[in-house]
N, C-alpha and C positions, 0 to 999 in steps of 0.2 A: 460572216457578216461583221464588218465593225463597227466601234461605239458607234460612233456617230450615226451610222444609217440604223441602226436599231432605236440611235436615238430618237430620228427623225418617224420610225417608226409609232412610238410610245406616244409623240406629241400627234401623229395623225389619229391614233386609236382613241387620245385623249379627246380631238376634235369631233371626230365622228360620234363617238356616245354622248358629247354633251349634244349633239344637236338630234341624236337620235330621242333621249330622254326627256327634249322638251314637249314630247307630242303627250304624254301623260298629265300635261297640265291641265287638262281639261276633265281630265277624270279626280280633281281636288275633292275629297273626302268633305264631311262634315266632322266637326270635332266632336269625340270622345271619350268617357273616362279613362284612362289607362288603366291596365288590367295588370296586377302583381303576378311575375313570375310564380308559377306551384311544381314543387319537383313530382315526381312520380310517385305511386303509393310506396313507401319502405323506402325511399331515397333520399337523403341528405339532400338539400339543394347543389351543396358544394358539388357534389360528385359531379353533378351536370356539368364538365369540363372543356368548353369552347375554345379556351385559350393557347396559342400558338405556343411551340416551346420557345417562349421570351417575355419578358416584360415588356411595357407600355403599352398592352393593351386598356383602351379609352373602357372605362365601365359606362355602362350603356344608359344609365341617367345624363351624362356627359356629354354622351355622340351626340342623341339626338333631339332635336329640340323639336322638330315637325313629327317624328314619326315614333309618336306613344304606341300606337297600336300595334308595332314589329315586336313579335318576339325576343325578347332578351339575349336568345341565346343565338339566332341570329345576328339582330343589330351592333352585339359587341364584340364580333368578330370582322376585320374589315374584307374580308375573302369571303367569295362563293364556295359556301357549307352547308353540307348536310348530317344533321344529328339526327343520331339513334339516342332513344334515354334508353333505362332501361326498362318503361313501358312499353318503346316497342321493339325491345327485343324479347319479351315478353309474347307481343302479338304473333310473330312470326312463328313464335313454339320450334322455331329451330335451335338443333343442342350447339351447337358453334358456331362462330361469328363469322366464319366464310357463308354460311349457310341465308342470314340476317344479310348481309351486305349486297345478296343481290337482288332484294327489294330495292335498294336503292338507286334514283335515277341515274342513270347511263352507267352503272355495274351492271358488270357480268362475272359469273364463277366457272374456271375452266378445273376441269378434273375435280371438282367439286371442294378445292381447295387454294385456288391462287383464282387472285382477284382481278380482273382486268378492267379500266376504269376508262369508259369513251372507246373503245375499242384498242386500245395499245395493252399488249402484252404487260405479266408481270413483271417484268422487267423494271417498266415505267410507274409501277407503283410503289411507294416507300409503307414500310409498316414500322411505327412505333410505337411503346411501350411506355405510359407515361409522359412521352414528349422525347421518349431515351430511345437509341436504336438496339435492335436486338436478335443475335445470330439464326440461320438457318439450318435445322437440322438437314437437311434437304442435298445428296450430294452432288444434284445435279443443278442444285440455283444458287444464289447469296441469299436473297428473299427470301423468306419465314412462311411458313402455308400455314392461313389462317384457321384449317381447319383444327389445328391442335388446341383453340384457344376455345374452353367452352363460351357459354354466354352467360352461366351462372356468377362468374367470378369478374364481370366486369361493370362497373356501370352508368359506362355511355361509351358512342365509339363517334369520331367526328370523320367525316372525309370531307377535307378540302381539296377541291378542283382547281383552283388560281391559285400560282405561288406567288409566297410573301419571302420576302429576306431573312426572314428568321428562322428560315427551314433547311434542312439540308437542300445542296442543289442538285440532287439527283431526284427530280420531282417532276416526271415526263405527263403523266396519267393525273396522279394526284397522291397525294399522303394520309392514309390510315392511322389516326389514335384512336387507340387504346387506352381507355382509361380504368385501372381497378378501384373497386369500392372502395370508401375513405371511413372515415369517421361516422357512426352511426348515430342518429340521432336518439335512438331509445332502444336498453338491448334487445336482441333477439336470439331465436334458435330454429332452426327447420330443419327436418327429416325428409329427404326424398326419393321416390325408388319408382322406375317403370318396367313395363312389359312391354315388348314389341316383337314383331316381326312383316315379314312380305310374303306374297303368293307365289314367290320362285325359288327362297330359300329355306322360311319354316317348314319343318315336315316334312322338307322334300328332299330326294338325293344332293347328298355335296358329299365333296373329299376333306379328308384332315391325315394328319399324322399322329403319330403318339406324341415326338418331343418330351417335354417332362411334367412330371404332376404339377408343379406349379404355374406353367403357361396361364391357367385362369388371372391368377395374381398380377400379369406383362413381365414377370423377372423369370429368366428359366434357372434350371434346379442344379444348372451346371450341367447337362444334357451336351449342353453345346459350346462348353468351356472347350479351348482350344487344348490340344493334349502335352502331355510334356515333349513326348519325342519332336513332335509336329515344332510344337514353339520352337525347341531348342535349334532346332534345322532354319523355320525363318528368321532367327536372329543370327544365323552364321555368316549371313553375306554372302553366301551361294544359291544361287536356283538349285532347285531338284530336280536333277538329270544325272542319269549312270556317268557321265561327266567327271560329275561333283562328288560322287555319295556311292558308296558298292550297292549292289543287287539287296545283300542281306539287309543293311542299312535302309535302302529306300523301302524296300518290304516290311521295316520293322516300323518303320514311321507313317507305313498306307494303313497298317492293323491297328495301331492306338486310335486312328480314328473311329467315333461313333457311329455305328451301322444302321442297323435298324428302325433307332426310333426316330431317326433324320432322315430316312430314306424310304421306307414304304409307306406307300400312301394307299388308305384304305378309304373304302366307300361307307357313308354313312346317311342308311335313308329315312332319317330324319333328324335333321341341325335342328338344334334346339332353339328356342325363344332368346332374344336377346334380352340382355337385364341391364338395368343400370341403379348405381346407391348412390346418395350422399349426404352429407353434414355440411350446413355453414350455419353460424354464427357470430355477434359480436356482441360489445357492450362498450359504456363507454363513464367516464368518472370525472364529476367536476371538481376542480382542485383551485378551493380561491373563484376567479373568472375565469379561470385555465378551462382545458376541456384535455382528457386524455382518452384515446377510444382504442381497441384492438376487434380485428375483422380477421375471420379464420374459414376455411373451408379443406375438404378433403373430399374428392368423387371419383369413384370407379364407374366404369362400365365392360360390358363383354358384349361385343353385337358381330353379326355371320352375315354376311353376303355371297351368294351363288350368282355367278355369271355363265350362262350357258352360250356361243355362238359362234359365228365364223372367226376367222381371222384371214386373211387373204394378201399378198403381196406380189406387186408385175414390177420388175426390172427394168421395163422398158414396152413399146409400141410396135403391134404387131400389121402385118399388111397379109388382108385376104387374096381369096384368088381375082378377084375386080378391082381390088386396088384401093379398098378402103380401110382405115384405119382402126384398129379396136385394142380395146387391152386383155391381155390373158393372163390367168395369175401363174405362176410361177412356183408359188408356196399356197397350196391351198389347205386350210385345215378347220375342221372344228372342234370346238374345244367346252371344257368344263373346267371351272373355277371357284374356289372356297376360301375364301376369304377371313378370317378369325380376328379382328379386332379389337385389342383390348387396350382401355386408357385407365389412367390413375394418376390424379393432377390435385394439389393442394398447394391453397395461399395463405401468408400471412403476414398482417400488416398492422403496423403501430402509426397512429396519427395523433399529435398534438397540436390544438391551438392554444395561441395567447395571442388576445389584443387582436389587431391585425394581419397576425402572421398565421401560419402556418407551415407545419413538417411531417412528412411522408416517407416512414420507411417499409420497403411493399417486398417480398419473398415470393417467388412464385416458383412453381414445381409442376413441369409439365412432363409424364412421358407415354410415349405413343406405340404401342407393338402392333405389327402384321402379320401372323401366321398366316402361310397359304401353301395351297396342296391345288396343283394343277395338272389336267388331262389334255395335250392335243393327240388329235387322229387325224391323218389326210396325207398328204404329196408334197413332197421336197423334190420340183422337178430343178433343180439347179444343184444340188448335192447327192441326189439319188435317183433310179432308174422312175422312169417314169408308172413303171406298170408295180414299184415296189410301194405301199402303202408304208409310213411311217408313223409311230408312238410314241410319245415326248411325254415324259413325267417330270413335274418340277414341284420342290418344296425350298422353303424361305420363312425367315424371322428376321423382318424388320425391324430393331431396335432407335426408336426417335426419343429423344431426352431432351428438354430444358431447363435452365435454372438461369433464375435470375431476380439480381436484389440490387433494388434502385433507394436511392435516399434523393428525396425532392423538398428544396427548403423553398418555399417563398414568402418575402418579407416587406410591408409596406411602412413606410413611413411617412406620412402626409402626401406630397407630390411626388415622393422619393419610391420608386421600389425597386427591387433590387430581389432577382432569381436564381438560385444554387441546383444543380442538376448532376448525379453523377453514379452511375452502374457497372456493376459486372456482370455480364450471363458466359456460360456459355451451354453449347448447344452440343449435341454428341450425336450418331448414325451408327449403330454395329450392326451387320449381318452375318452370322457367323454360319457356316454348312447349307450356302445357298447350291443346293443340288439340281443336275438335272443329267436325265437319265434315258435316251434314246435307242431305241428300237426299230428294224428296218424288217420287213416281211418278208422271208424267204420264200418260193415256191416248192424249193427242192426237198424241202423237211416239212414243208405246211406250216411255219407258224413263225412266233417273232423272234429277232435274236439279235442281240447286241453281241457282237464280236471287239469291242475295245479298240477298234483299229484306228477310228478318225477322230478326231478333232473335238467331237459332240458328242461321241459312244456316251462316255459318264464323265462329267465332271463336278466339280466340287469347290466350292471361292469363299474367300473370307474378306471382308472389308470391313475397314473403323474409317472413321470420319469425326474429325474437332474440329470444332467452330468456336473461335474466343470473341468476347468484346469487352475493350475497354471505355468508357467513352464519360465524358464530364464536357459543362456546357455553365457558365455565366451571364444572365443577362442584365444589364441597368435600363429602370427607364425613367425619365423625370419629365412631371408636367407642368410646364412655362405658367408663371400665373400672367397669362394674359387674359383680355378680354373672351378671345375664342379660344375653344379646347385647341389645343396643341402640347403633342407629346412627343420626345425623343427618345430615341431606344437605340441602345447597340451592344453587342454582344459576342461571346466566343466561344468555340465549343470545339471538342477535339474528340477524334473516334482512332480505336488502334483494332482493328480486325484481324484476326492474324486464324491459320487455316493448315491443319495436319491430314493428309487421305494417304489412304495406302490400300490396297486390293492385292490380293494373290490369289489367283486362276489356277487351279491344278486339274488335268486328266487323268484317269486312270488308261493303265496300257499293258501292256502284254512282249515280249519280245521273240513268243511264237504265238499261233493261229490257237485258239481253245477248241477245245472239241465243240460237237455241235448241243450234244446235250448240257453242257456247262455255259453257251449263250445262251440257252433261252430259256434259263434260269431269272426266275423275278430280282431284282435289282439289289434287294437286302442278302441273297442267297449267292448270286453272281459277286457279289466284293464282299464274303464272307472271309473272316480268316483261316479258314481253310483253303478256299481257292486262294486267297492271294498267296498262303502258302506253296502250294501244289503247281498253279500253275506260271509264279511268278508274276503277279501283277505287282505294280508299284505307282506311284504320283508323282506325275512329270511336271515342271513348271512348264506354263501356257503364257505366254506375254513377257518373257523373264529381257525382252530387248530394257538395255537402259534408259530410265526414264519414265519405264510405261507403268511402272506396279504401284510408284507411291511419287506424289507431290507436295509443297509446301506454299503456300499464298498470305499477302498480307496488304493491309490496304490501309495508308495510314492519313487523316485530314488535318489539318488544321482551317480554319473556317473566322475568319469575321465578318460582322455587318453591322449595316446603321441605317437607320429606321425612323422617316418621320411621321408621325399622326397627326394630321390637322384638319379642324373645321373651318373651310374656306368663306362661307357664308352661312346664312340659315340651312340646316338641311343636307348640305355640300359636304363631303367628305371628299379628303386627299390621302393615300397610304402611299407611299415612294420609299423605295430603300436600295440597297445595293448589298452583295452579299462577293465577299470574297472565299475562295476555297483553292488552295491548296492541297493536291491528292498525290501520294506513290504507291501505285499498285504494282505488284511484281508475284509473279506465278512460277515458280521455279523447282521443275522438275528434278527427284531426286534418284540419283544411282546408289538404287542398295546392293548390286553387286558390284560395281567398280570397273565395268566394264565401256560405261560410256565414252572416257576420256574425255576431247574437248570437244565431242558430238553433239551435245545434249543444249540446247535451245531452252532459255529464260525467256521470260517476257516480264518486261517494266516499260511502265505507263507511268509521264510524269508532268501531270499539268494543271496548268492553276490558269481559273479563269475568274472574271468580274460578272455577276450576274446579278442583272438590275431587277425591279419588278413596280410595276406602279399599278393602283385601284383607285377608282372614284368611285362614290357612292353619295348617289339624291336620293333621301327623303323628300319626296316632293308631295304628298300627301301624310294624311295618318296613318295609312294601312299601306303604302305604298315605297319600294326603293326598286332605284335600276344603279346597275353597277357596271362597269367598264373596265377590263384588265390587258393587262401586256408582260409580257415578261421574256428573260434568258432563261433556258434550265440544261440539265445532262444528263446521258444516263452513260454508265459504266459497264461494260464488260463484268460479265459474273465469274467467279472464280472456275467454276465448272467448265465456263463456254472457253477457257483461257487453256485447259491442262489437256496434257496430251496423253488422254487415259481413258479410255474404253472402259464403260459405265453401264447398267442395262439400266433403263429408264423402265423405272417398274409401271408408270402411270401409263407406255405405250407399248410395253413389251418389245422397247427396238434398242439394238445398240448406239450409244451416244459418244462422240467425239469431239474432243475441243481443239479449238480453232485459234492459236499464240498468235495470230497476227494479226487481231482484232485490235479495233483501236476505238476512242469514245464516239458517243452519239453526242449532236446538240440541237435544242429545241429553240424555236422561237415561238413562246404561247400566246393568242389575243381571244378575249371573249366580252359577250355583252349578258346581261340578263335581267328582266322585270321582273319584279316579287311583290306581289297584292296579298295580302293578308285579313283575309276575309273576318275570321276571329279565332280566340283560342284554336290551336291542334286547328285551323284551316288556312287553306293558301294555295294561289294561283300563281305557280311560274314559267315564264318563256325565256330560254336561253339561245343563244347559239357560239360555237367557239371555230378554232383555226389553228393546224398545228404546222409547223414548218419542220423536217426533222433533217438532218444534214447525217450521213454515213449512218444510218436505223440498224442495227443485227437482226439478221431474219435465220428462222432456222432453216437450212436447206439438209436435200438427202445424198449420197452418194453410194456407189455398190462396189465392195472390196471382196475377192474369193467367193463370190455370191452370194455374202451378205449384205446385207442394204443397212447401213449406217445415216445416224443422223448428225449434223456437225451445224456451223455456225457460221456466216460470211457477213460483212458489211456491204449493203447495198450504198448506192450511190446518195439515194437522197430519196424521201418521199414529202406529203401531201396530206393532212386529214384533216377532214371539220365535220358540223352536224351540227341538229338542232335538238333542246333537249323543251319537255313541256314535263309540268307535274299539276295535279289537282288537289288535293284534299277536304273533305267537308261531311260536318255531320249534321244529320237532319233529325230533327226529333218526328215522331210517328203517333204523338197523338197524346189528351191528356188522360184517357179512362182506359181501364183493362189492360191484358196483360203486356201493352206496349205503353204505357204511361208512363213508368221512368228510363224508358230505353231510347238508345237513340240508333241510327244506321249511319255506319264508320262509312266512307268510299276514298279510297286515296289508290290514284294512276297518274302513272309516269312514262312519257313513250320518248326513247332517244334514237335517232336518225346518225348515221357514223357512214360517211364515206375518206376510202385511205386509196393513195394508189401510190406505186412503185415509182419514181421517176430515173427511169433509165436511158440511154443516149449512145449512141455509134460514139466510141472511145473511153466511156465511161472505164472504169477498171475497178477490179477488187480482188484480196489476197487468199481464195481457198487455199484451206489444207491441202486438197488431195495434190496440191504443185507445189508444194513446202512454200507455201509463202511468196512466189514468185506471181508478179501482176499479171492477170487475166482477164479479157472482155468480161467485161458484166453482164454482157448480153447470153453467159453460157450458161449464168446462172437463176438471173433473174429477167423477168418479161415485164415492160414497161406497160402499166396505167394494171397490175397485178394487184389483189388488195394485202394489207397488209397482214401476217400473219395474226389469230386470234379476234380478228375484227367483225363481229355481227351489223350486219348494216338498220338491224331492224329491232329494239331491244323495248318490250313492251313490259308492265308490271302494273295488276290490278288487284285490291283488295278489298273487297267486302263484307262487312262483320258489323253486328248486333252489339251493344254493350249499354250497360248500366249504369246509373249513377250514382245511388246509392253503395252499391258492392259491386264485386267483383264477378263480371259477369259477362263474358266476352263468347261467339260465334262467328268464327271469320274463316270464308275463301278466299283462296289465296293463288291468282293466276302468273304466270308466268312465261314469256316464250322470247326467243332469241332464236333470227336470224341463221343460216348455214355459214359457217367460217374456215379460215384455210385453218388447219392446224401444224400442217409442214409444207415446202418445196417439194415435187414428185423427182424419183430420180432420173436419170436419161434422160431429158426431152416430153417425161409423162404427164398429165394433169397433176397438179396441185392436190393435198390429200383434204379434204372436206368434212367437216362434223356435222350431225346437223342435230344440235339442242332441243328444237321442236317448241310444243307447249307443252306447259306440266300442271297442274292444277292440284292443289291443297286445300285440305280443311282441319283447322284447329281450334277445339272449344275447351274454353278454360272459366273453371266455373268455382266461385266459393260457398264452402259447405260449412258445418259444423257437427262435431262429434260431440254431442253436450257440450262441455264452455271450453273446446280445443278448434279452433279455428283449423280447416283445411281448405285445399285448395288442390281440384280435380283435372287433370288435361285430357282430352280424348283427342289424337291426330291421325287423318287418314293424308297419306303421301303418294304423286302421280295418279290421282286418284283415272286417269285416260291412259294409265300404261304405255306412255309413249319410252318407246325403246332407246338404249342408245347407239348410234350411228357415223360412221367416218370411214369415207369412199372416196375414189376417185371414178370418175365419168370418160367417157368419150364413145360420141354417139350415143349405141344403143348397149355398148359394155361397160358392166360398170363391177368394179373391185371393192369390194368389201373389207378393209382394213381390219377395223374391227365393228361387230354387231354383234349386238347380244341385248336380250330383255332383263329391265331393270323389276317389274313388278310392281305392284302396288303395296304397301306397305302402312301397318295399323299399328298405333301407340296407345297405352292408356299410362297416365303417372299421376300420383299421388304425392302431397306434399303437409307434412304435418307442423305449423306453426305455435311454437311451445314460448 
């Protein structure tokens, strides 16, 4: 689309809402008092952080002249926002901030860690840090998975849904702040520690491994350090093949590796209770009018998850003997799963004011491990005979790491202010001795036995993963002293991403047949160094083609914009800006053997585009504003969807492949929405929006040697809009007995999302599986199809008791979301389908005291309906089971000692 019809665009949506806006006139308020902003209990006001990352944002005495009765943190923000304080992330009693976000209107959380905002993929959601962008440990996305970020360490989180110019333009969905606690108002200290578990994994059978004594800790004990021989071989610049390397050699380099305690997996019938500790505190010293504060925290946790169920995969569509259609799986198995999760995350931060200013320097320490020990049992009819039953052992240590330390200045002087912004993180992924270990059923001997012959017998991989960022950002804004507020703002901001992966895949093999009683020897005993001695086994490189073991990625912006704020009449707000962004993105596969020559395929992306945005907002009453947006936005190609490297996506157990000949997406956003504002903490909204998406990336499947792969294609074009509603309201219950200072919390939010495909006889697009050469879109994708991740039906209900005096809060907590695609089927088959269900919570948080030590109690019961989790493919009356498995109901008590 070009300017101009976008422009013409902007001026119609400007039409349309002012004429939609003036039907509220009749709904005019009576006047009253204004009510002062109050932050949360233990919350600086400052912290409550609306503010876009820029200046000229209008302080909210300023905006509005009709509309006292809007919330502050609202009204001074010119974008459709929703804040969390940290009251209620508090409410929610969830430990992470993926977990909080999707109470909020038109969120949804997939995998229980990426956020999908109106139904678009993470992709189309940005997460910042401060206002600062910040790496993904993650090697299969550039986005950050919310779930490493607890909820104690932060405190407020804003998502804005309508983009503004002063945001990055990769803002499909919407943009997530993050804000960490600042400056304290009066010191403090707390002690906190819970117990938990669920009815499917406390007490009950799971698998684990030995590993090392300090796996508790998330740092191993050197267990799973890489060995000398091993390193010295992957730094040679040769694959390991008889090749490269003598017999003795490659055997001397399979026996340094560690055996035992990274390979047998044992049963354990009863996983323990999960724990979690922690420390925060701060203080803070006035110096002169100065104010100087420091805010610190450190928390561990160790929590278990058992997943028992199917897993099931069909290649393709099967025809009975009438001629009807059904699916049959192909790989059927079920399985058991053990999960060990341990986190250990600490911040700290120095904040000074003077005068009007303020400076933020924030340290954050996140790192995240996944121990797991997995069982499947069942049929590999595509690799194995059909009447052979098959046994698959897998163990893994997921290593996720963050760091990052931001220094944020901001400075006012009268009509002047003037914003400094500028971080390093970065982000790190090691899996070191990710095993898995296959067993095929003999009849001839009666029992299981790995012979080392194929592909899958046993293997053994190592992966690292770096994630840099550099990124700094300047904004000015200055306000005109005219008659009406009017403010200009513009700004500049520069990000350097840059991206190191490397994987090396090794089998073990044999280069005669083993006897039978040395197959079906258990896994630690079969690659002992004895047999590798005896019967010659060694470690073959798996994947060793050029290009495929390790890549390099970088993604550099530069970014300006200008930004005006004006109050056009009483009431009337204008926000218009324009944001320019310059991006080079390049994905460049590297040959660590030198074999590739001039085979090996770069991809650089290199474009710069003008991306406009304009909001109105009336206050047309006291309690009342309707808002109107329009905008350009983008999304970019993930580094992962970009490289050509076989990945196993732990969150779906499938293999994942990237797609070099993707190219950007572009959005055109418009939306409306009314906000009545009953009183404090209440509010009435009706929204609806439109998304226009030009070349969208959807994930599609494909089947190679009969494995079924998942990879990435641009579809042609799609379509989404929806409506979104929120309530909130609290009722008092009464003035005597035991409901005289309580009130009853109710806040529900229902969002409507429909997305379709739009594909076309000629359409074209560039899959992998044809290197890159154009192909009907019609092979891939099916027009008026929805879009991947998009629940068309996203409900959120809360219910809860609370006090006004203290701290005294009883809150259910409902939940449900829609069936969504989660992938393309491969061959011609259904679409693969989730289905989230309803999940229902209850968290009661209650304040006590231990003689003159104030505490504070939490009791949480979770899924309290045990709805399972689900993701299938249909046709007719067969239906495949991807994955299913019961999640459980699960009971927390935590304690918190306020010193």
């Amino acid at each position: 689309m070009t300017m101009s019809n976008l422009a013409r665009l902007l001026l119609a949506t400007t039409a349309i809402g002012t004429a939609l806006a003036a039907a509220p006139l009749l709904a005019q308020a009576q006047p009253v008092p204004a009510e002062p902003p109050v932050p949360a209990e233990g919350q600086a006001a400052e912290d409550v952080d609306v503010s876009a990352p820029g200046a000229g944002g209008l302080d909210g005495e300023d905006i509005v002249v009709i509309g006292r009765h809007i919330p502050n943190t609202i009204r001074a923000t010119p974008s459709v926002v929703s804040v969390l304080s940290a009251a209620d992330l508090a409410r929610t009693g969830e430990g992470d901030i993926a977990g909080a976000l999707k109470r909020v209107t038109g969120l949804s959380v997939v995998g229980g860690k990426y956020v999908y905002v109106r139904g678009l993929g993470e992709r189309y959601s940005l997460a910042l840090l401060n206002g600062l962008p910040i790496p993904s440990p993650e090697p299969l996305k550039r986005v950050v998975p919310l779930d490493i970020f607890p909820t104690d360490l932060l405190a407020s989180t804003l998502v804005q849904k309508s983009y503004s110019a002063n945001y990055p333009g990769e803002f499909g969905g919407g943009v997530i702040n993050l804000t960490t606690r600042a400056v304290p108002d009066e010191p403090f200290f707390n002690v906190s520690g819970s117990i938990s578990g669920d009815t499917v994994t406390t007490g009950q059978l799971g698998y684990t491994y030995r590993g090392s004594r300090s796996d508790w800790t998330s740092f191993d004990g050197g267990t799973r350090s890489i060995p000398v021989e091993l390193n010295a071989a992957l730094n040679s610049g040769r694959p390991l093949s008889l090749a490269n390397f003598t017999l003795d050699e490659l055997k001397r380099i399979t026996t340094s590796l560690n055996n035992a305690e990274t390979n047998l997996i044992q049963s354990n019938d009863t996983i323990p209770v999960n724990m979690s500790l922690g420390f925060t505190g701060g203080t803070a010293w006035d110096i002169g009018e100065d104010r100087l504060g420091v805010i610190g925290s450190i928390n561990w946790s160790n929590n278990w998850q058992t997943k028992g169920g199917v897993q099931q995969t069909t290649l393709g569509i099967s025809i009975d003997a009438d001629g009807n259609e059904f699916l049959d799986p192909q790989e059927d198995y079920r399985f058991l799963s053990t999960e060990n999760r341990l986190q250990l995350n600490g911040m700290l931060g120095v904040g000074y004011e003077f005068g009007e200013h303020r400076i933020r320097f924030t340290n954050l320490y996140i790192r995240d491990v996944l121990k797991e020990a997995r069982i499947q049992a069942g049929y590999d009819l595509v690799n194995v005979n059909q009447d052979q039953p098959v046994n698959r052992g897998y163990t893994s240590w997921f290593e996720r790491q963050l760091f990052s330390s931001s220094l944020v200045s901001e400075f006012k002087f009268d009509d002047l202010s003037l914003n400094l912004r500028g971080t390093y993180a970065k982000s790190q992924r090691e899996s070191p001795y990710e095993r898995v270990n296959s067993y095929v059923y003999d009849p001839t001997v009666n029992d299981y036995i790995n012979t080392l012959r194929t592909q899958t017998s046993s293997r053994v991989s190592f992966s690292d993963l770096k994630d840099t960022v550099w990124a700094g950002a300047a904004d000015v804004g200055y306000a005109l002293p005219t008659e009406r507020a009017v403010t200009l703002s513009a700004g500049y901001a520069y990000t350097d991403n840059s991206r190191n992966s490397t994987r090396r895949d090794f089998r073990y093999t044999s280069p005669d047949a083993l006897p039978d009683g040395v197959s079906q020897q258990r896994p630690d005993y079969l690659l002992s160094p004895f047999n590798i001695q005896a019967y010659d086994i060694y470690l073959e490189e798996v994947g060793a083609a050029a290009g495929v073991a390790a890549y390099e990625a970088a993604l550099t912006v530069h970014a300006a914009y200008g930004q005006v704020e004006a109050e056009l009449f009483d009431g009337f707000r204008l926000t218009a800006g324009v944001r320019y962004e310059s991006a080079e993105q390049s994905v460049t596969p590297v040959d660590l053997f030198g074999t590739g020559g001039d085979t090996l395929f770069s991809t650089t992306l290199d474009n710069d585009y003008w991306l406009p945005a304009l909001t109105l907002t009336w206050n047309f009453a006291e309690d009342m504003q309707a808002r109107v947006a329009a905008s350009k936005t983008i999304a970019r190609p993930q580094f992962r969807e970009l490289a050509p490297q076989t990945y196993l996506d732990t969150d779906t157990d499938r293999s994942s492949f990237g797609n070099p000949f993707l190219v950007d997406s572009e959005l055109l956003n418009f939306e409306g929405r009314w906000e009545w504002y009953l009183g404090r903490d209440e509010r009435l909204i009706l929204g609806g929006f439109y998304k226009q998406i030009d070349k969208p990336i959807e994930t599609v499947s494909f089947q190679q040697g009969g494995t079924l792969f998942t990879t990435f294609a641009n579809a042609p074009k799609a379509e989404l809009y929806g409506l979104e509603a929120e309530v909130q309201k609290l009722f008092g219950l009464g003035t005597s007995g035991f409901f005289s200072d309580r009130q009853l919390f109710v806040s529900a939010n229902y969002t409507f999302t429909d997305s379709k495909l739009k594909v076309s006889a000629g359409d074209t697009t560039r899959p992998v599986q044809g290197g890159g050469a154009e192909a009907p879109a019609t092979d891939l994708f099916v027009d008026g199809a929805p879009l991947t991740g998009q629940s068309d039906h996203i409900v959120n209900l809360q219910l809860g008791l609370q006090q006004d005096e203290k701290l005294s809060e009883q809150t259910l907590l409902l939940t449900y979301a829609s069936d969504r695609v989660t992938q393309r089927g491969p061959n011609g088959t259904p679409d693969l389908v989730e289905r989230p269900g309803v999940r229902l919570d209850f968290v009661m948080r209650q304040e006590v005291a231990m003689g003159s030590l104030p505490m504070e109690l939490k009791f949480e019961v979770r899924n309290i309906l045990g709805t399972e989790y689900r993701e299938s493919q249909s046709l007719g009356d067969s239906v495949i089971y991807n994955n299913r498995y019961d999640v459980g109901t699960s009971f927390s008590f935590g304690l918190t000692a306020k010193f």
